[in-house]
C-alpha positions as CSV (number, residue, x, y, z in Angstrom):
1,X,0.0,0.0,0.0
2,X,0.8,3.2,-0.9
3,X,3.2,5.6,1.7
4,X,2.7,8.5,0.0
5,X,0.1,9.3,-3.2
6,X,2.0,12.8,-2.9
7,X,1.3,13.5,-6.7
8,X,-2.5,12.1,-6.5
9,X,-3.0,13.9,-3.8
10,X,-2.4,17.1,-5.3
11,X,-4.9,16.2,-8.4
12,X,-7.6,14.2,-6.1
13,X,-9.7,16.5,-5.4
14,X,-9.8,17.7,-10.0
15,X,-9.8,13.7,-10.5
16,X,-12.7,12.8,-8.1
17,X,-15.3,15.5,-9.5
18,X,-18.0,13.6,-10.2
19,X,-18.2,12.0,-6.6
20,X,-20.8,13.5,-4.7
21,X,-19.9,13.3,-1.6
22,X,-22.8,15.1,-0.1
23,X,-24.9,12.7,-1.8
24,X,-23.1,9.6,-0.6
25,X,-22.9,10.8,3.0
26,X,-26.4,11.9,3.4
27,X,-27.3,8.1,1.6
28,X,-24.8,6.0,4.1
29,X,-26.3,8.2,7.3
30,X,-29.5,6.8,5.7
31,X,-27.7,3.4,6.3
32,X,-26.6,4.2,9.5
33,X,-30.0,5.6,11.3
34,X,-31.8,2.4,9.8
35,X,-29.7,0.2,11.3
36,X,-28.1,2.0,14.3
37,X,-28.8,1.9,17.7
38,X,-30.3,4.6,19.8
39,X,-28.6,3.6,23.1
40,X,-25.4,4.5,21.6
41,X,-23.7,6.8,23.8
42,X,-21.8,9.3,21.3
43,X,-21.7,10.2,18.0
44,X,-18.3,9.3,16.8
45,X,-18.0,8.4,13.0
46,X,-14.4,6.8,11.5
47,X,-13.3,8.0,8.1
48,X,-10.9,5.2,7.0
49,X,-8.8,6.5,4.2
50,X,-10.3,10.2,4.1
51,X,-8.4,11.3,2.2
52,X,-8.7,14.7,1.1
53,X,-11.4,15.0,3.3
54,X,-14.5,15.8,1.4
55,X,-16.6,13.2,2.5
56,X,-15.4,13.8,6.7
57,X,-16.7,17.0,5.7
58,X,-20.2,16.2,4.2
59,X,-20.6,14.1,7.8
60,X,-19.5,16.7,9.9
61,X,-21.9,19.0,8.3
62,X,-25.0,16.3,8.8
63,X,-23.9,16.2,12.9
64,X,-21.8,13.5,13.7
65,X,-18.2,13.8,15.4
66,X,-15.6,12.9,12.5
67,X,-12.2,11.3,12.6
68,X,-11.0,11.2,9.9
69,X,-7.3,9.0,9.2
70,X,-4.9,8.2,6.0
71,X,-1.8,7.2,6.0
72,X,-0.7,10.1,3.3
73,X,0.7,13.2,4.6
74,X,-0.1,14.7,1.5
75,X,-3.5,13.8,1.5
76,X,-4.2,15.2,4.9
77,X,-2.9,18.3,4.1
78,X,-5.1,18.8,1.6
79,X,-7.9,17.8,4.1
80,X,-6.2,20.3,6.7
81,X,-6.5,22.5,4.1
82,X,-10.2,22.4,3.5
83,X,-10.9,22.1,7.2
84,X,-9.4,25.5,7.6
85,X,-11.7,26.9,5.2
86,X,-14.6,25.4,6.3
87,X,-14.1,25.9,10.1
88,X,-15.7,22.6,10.7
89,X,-14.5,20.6,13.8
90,X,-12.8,17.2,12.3
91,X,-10.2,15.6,13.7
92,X,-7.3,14.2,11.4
93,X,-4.7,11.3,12.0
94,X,-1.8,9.5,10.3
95,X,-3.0,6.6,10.7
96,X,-2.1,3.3,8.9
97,X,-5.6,1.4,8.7
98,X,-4.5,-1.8,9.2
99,X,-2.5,-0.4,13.0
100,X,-5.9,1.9,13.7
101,X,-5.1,2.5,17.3
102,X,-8.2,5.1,18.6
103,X,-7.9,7.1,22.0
104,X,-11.4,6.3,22.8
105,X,-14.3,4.3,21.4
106,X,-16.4,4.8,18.1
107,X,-20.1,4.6,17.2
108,X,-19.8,4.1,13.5
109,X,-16.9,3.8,10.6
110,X,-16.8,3.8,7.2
111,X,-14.6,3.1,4.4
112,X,-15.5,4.3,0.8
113,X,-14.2,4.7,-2.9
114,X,-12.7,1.4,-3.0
115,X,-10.3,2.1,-0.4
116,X,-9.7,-1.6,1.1
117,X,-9.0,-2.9,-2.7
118,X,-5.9,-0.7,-2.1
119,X,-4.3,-3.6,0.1
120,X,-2.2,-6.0,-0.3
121,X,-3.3,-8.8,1.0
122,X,-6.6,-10.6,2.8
123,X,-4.4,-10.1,6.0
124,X,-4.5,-7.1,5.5
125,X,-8.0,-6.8,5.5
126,X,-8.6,-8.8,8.0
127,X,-5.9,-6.5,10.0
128,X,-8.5,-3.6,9.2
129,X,-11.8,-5.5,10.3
130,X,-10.1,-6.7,13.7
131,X,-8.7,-2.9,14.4
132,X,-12.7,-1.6,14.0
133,X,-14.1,-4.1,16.1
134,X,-12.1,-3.2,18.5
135,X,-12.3,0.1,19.1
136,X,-16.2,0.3,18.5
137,X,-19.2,0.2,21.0
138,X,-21.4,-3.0,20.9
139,X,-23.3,-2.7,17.6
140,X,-21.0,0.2,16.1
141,X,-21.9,0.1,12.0
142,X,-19.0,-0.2,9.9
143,X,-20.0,0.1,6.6
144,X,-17.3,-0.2,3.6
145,X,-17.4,-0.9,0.1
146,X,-14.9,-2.8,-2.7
147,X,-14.5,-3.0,-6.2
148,X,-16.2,-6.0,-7.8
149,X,-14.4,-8.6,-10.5
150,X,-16.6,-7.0,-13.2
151,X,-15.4,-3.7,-13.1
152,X,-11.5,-5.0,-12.8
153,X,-12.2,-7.4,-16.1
154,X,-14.9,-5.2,-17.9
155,X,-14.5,-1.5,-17.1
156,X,-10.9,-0.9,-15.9
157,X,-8.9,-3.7,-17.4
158,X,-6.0,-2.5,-20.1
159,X,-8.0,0.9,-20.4
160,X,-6.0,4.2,-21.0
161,X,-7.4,7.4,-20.0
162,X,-7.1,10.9,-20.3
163,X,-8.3,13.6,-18.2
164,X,-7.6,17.2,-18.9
165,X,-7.5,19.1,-15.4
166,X,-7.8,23.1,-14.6
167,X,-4.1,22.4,-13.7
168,X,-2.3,19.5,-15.6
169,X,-3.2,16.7,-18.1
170,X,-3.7,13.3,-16.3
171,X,-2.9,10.2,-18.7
172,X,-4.2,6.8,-16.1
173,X,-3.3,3.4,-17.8
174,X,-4.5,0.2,-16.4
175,X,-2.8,-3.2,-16.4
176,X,-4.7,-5.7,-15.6
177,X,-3.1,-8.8,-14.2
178,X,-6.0,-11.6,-15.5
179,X,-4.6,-14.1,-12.5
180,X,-7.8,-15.2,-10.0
181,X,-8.9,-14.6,-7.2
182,X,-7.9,-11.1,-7.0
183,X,-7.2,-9.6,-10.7
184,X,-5.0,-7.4,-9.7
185,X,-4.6,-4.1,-11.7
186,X,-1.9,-1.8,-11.7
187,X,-2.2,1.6,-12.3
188,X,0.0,4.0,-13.8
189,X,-1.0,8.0,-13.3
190,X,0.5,10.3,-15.6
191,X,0.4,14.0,-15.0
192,X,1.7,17.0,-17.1
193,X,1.9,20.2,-15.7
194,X,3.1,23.3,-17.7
195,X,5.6,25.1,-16.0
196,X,6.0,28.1,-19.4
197,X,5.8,28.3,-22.6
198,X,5.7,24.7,-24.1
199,X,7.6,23.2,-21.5
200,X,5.5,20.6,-19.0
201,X,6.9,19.0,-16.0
202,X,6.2,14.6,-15.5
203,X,5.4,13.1,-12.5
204,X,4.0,9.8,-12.0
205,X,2.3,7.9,-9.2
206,X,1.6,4.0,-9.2
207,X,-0.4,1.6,-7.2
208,X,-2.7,-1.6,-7.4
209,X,-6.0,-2.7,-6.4
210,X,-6.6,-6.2,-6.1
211,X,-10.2,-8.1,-5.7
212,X,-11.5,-9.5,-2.8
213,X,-14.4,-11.5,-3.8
214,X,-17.5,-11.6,-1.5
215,X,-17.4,-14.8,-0.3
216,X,-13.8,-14.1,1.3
217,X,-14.9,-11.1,2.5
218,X,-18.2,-12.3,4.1
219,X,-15.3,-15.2,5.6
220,X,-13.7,-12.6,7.1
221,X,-16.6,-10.5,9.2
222,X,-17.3,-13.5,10.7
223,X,-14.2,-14.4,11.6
224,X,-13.6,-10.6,13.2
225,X,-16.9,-10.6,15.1
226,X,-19.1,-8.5,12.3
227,X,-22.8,-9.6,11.5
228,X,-23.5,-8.8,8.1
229,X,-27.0,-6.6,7.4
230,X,-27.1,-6.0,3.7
231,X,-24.9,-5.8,0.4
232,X,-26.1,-3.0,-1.8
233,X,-24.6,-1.4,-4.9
234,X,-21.9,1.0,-4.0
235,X,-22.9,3.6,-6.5
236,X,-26.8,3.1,-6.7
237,X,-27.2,1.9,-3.2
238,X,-29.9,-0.6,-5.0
239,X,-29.6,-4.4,-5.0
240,X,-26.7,-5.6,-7.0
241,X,-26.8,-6.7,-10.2
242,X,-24.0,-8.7,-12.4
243,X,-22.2,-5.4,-13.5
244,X,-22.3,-3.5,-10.3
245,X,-18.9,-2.0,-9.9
246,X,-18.9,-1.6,-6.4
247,X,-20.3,-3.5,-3.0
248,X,-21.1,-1.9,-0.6
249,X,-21.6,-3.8,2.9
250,X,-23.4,-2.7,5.7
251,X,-22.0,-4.6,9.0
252,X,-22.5,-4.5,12.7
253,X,-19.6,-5.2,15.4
254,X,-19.3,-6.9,18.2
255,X,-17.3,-4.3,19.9
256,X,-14.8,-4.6,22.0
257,X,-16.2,-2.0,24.0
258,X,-19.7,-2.6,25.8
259,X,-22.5,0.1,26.0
């Protein structure tokens, strides 16, 4: 997993433009009030891989107490950034997820845009589920959600794109590895920035995302102490369908903290 994504981080924000992360918060709070408990005691939500920040905001500003960890400096900067400017109260941590280590107890977490497929391994994963279990109140949700196989074999595959942003040209070439379980994919980001005239300055940032399939990862909640509740598409938040490109799961911990 990536140290860094000090390049990406930069672009994120241009890159991710068509997430709606107002949208997507107010639709997992939806999630979250259906299936949470009213005896819990705060209102503490975990943002696992925040990121720039954007969606830590969007729950902040719909009431809830966000922390908000990544394990890129250069990605919480940026979220620094916006927290300045929005004055809202988030706290931020460099934080590894798989070595989350909390200074009190949460009431829900979630993990979004693929996040988890970042790892490198099930261990890993498993590393992550144990870590929120832990640190959450009896019947905390956790609610996270992965890229499918489809959209590794069908959508991102050995696609090249190009994105023109307000501030550099992005050039994002898949690889896809076509090995099972987890068709891994290797991505290559290109980005041009001109510095004067003609002249454009290259940097590049690479990582993978690998494919955990559902039955491993239904394996592993119950082997961390999660009850599953639902699988819904990631994007539509409907029932999934054979090209969904993203599952979302809604779980509930055991907690290793009681009420």
């Amino acid at each position: 997993m990536s140290e860094s994504y000090g390049v990406f981080a930069q672009f994120y924000d241009a890159l991710t433009g068509n997430v709606q992360y107002s949208q997507r918060a107010e639709q997992l709070n939806r999630l979250l009030l259906k299936y949470g408990s009213e005896d819990m005691p705060e209102h503490i939500l975990l943002d696992i891989a925040c990121g720039t920040g954007s969606l830590s905001e969007a729950f902040a500003r719909l009431g809830w107490d966000v922390i908000g960890i990544d394990n890129s400096e250069d990605m919480l900067n940026e979220a620094l950034d916006k927290k300045y400017d929005s004055g809202l109260s988030i706290q931020y941590l460099k934080q590894d997820m798989r070595k989350l280590d909390m200074f009190g107890t949460i009431s829900a977490a979630v993990c979004t845009l693929d996040s988890l497929n970042h790892l490198g391994s099930l261990e890993d994963v498993r590393q992550v589920m144990e870590r929120v279990n832990l640190f959450s109140y009896e019947n905390a949700l956790f609610l996270f959600d992965v890229n499918t196989e489809y959209k590794h074999r069908s959508v991102l595959g050995e696609q090249c794109f190009v994105y023109e942003l307000p501030e550099a040209l992005c050039v994002w070439q898949n690889h896809l590895q076509d090995t099972a379980p987890d068709y891994p994919v290797e991505i290559q980001l290109d980005f041009f920035e001109q510095i004067e005239g003609r002249k454009y300055v290259r940097s590049t940032e690479e990582f993978t995302e690998r494919i955990w399939q559902p039955e491993q990862i239904e394996a592993l909640l119950a082997e961390t102490g999660f009850t599953l509740l639902e699988v819904l598409d990631g994007d539509s938040f409907e029932v999934p369908t054979a090209e969904t490109q993203r599952l979302l799961y809604v779980v509930r911990a055991k907690g290793g903290q009681t009420l």
